[in-house]
C-alpha positions, 0 to 999 in steps of 0.5 A, spaced: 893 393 120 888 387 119 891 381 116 885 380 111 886 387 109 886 387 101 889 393 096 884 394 090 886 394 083 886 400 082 890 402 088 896 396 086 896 400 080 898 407 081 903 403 086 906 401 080 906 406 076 908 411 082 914 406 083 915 407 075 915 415 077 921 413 080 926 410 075 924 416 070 931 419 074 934 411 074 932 412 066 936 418 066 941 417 070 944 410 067 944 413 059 942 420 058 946 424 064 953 423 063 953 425 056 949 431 058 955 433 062 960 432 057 957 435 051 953 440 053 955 442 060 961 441 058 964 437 064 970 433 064 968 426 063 974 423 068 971 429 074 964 426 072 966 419 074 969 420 080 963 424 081 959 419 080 963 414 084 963 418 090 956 419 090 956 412 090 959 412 097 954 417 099 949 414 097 951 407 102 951 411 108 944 415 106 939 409 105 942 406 112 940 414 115 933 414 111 931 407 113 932 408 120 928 415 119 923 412 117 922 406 122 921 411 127 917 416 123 910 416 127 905 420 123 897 420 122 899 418 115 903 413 117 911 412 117 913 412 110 908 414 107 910 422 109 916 420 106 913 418 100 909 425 098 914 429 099 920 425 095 914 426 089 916 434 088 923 434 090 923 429 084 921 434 079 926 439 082 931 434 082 931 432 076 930 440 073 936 442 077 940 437 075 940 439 067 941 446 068 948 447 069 950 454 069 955 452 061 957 461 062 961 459 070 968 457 069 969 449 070 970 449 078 963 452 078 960 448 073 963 441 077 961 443 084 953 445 082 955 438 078 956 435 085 951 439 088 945 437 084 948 430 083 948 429 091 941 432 091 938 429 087 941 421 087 944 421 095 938 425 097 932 424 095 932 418 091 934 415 096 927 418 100 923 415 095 926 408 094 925 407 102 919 410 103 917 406 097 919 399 099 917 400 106 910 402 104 909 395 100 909 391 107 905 397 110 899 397 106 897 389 106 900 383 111 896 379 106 901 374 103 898 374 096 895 381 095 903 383 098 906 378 092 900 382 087 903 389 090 910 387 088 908 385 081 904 391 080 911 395 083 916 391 077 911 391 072 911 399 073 917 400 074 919 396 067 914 400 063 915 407 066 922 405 065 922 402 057 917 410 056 921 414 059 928 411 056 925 411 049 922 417 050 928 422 053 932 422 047 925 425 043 924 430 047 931 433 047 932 433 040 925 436 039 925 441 046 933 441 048 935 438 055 932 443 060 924 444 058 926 436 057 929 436 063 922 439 066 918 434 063 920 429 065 920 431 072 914 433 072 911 426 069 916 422 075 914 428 080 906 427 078 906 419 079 910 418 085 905 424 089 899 420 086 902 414 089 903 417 095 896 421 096 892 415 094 895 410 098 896 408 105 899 404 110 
C-alpha cells in the first residue's frame, strides 16, 4: 500500500455507516434484549444474566481467536475484509434468530436456544465484524490524516446509527412486534456492514 494512498469521501462515509450497522446489535443488546426474554420469551430474569455473564467470558477468548485469524487470512480481497462481508449477512440472522424464541418449548429449551442464539450472535459474529472492522481502518490508508478522518467518519456512524436504531426499536415493535422488527432491524444492520464490506478495500 502506498503511503500517499487517500480514501475518498464517499468511501469514509459508507465506512462509517457500515461501523454504525454494527451497533444496530449494540443498540439491541444494551436496552431492548433482556426485556424481550423476560416478557415475551418468558425467561427467567436470573438465567438471563448469567447468560449474559457467561457469554462475557466467551466472548474475551473469541475476539483473541478472531484477531489472530485475521492476520493470517491472505486473500485477493485482503485480510480482513472477507471477514467483513461475511459478518454483514450473519448479522441479519443473528439478530433474527435472536428474537424468535420458540415461547411454546418448555423453559430449558427456551434458555438453551436463549444460549445458542446469544453466543452466536454476540460471542461469534459480532466479534467477526468488530475485528474485521477495526483492522480495515489501517488496512485502507497509512496516510496519517485520511487514518484520523476514517476514524471519525467510524464514530460518527456509529453514534447516528446508534441514536437511529435505539429510537427506532421501540416503534417498530409496538407497531410490528419483536419478529418482523427483529428482521427489519437485521436487515438494515446486515445491509450496511455488506456495503462497507464490498465497497471498501484494503
Amino acid at each position: 500500500m502506498k503511503e500517499s494512498k487517500k480514501v475518498p469521501l464517499w468511501r469514509k462515509t459508507i465506512y462509517g455507516l457500515g461501523t454504525g450497522g454494527g451497533n444496530v446489535f449494540s443498540q439491541i443488546g444494551a436496552a431492548f434484549l433482556l426485556s424481550y426474554y423476560t416478557d415475551t420469551a418468558l425467561i427467567g430474569a436470573a438465567a438471563i444474566g448469567t447468560m449474559f455473564v457467561v457469554c462475557r467470558i466467551f466472548d474475551g477468548v473469541s475476539d483473541l481467536i478472531m484477531g489472530a485469524i485475521v492476520d493470517k487470512t491472505n486473500t485477493k480481497w485482503g485480510k480482513a475484509r472477507p471477514w467483513l462481508i461475511l459478518s454483514g449477512p450473519l448479522t441479519f440472522l443473528g439478530i433474527v434468530l435472536l428474537m424468535h424464541v420458540p415461547t411454546g418449548a418448555s423453559d430449558g429449551m427456551k434458555l438453551v436456544y436463549a444460549y445458542a442464539t446469544y453466543i452466536f450472535m454476540s460471542v461469534i459474529v459480532y466479534t467477526i465484524f468488530g475485528i474485521a472492522n477495526t483492522a480495515m481502518l489501517p488496512l485502507m490508508t497509512r496516510d496519517r490524516d485520511d487514518n484520523t478522518m476514517l476514524a471519525t467518519f467510524s464514530a460518527v456512524g456509529n453514534s447516528v446509527i446508534g441514536l437511529i436504531a435505539g429510537s427506532s426499536i421501540t416503534p417498530l415493535v409496538l407497531a410490528f412486534g419483536w419478529h418482523w422488527a427483529s428482521i427489519i432491524l437485521g436487515l438494515v444492520a446486515g445491509v450496511l456492514i455488506l456495503i462497507s464490506g464490498l465497497v471498501n478495500n484494503e
